[in-house]
N, C-alpha and C positions, 0 to 999 in steps of 0.2 A: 504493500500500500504506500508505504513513503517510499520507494524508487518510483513508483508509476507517478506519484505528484512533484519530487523532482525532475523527472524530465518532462512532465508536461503541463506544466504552469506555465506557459508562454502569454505574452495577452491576446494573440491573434483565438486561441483554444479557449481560454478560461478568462472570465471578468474578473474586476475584482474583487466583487464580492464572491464570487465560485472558488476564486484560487484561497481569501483569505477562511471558507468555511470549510475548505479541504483541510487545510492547514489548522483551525481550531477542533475539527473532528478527530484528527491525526494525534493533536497534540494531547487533548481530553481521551483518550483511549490509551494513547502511550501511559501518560500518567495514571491511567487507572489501571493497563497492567503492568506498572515499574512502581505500584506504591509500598508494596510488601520491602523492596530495596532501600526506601529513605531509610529508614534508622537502621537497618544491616550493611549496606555496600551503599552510599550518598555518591559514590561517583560514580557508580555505574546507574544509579537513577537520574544525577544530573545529566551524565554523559548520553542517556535517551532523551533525556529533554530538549538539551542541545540539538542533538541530532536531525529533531522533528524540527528546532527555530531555524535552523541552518536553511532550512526549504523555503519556507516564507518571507525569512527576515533579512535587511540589508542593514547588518552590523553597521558599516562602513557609513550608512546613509543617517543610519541611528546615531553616531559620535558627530556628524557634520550638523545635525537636529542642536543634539546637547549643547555641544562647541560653540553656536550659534553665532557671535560676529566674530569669538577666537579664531575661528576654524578658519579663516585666511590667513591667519600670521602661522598655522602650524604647519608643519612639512608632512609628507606624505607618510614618512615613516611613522610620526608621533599620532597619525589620522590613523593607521592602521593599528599601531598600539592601542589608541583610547578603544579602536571600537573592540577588539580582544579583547581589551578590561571591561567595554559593557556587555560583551558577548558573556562572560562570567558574571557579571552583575545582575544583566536580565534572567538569564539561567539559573541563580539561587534564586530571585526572589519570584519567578514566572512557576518556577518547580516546586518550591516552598508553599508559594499560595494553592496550588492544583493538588496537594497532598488531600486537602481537605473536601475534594471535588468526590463526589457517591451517585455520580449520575443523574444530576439535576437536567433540566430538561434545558435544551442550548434554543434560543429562539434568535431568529436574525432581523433584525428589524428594518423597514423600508426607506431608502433613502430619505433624508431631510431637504436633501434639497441638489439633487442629481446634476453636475454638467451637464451639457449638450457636446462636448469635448472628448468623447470616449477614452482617449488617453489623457485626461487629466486627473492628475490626485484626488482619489475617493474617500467617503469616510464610509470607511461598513459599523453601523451600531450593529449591538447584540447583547444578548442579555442571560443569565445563567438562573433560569426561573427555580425555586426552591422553598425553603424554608425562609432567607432570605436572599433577595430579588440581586444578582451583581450586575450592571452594565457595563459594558464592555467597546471601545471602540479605535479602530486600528485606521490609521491614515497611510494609502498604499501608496504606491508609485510605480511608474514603469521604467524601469532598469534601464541599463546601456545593453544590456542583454535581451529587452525588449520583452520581458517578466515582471509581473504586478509584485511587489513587494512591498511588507512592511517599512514604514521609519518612525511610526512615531505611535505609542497607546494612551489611550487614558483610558484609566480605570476608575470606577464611581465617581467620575466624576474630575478625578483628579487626572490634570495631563502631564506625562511622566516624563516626558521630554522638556518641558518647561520645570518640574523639579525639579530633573537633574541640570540641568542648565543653571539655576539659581546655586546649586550645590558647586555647580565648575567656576561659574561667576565669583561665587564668596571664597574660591581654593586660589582664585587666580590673582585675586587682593590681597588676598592674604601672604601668599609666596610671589610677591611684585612681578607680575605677570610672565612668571617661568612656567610654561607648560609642562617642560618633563618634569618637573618640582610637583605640580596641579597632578601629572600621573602619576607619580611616584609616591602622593598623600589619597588617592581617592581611594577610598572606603563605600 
């Protein structure tokens, strides 16, 4: 199931909302059968979570979101680093929150407010109906690779690109705007 959705996520095949609901079925399944690993083996359950964000998500696009008016003063190599350190960040805390996931019912909710642009940046909402209700909503893009991917989520509400962004903002004041300093303190 996750090889057929990495190779065929393209956007000319799958919207973006097709490719981001592959890709949240993929990952809600993963993690419901990798949960029994969180407290015995954590990297071999991160290491499936990963695996599954690896299809949908553009790391790379995700640190240029965070980085946001940094991200021109940094070099390629320091763009590539951050998004490794979010590629791990989103991986504990995207894996960590799904431990608690028991099969709630995933519903996808109708655009708010659709291009006419088919290749412009989507918001797919969605919602993890339950006990209680999570929304969920991933802002896609189409690649250089010409594939709908992730860059950016908010979660209840909260947009997480814009936290972390505030979090790299107060790292970069703080260590007089030394980036590898800002990667070398991010927690």
């Amino acid at each position: 199931f996750i090889a057929l959705f990495s190779t065929s996520a393209s956007a000319q095949e799958l919207s973006a909302v097709e490719t981001a609901e592959l890709g949240v079925e993929t990952l809600l399944s993963t993690a419901a059968a990798s949960k029994q690993y969180f407290l015995s083996d954590r990297d071999r359950y991160f290491g499936e979570i990963e695996s599954v964000l690896n299809t949908f998500v553009d790391f790379n696009a995700v640190a240029t979101v965070v980085m946001n008016r940094f991200a021109g003063a940094a070099s390629d190599a320091q763009k590539d680093r951050f998004a490794n350190i979010l590629k791990s960040t989103l991986t504990r805390f995207y894996g960590a929150s799904l431990v608690s996931y028991n099969g709630e019912k995933l519903v996808f909710l109708p655009p708010s407010n659709p291009s006419a642009d088919p290749r412009a940046d989507t918001v797919v909402g969605m919602e993890l109906r339950g006990d209680t209700n999570l929304q969920l909503q991933y802002q896609m893009f189409i690649n250089d690779d010409d594939q709908w991917k992730l860059k950016n989520l908010s979660l209840a509400g909260i947009n997480l690109g814009r936290q972390y962004f505030t979090q790299f903002s107060a790292l970069m004041a703080k260590h007089d705007n030394d980036i590898d300093a800002v990667l070398d303190n991010w927690k």
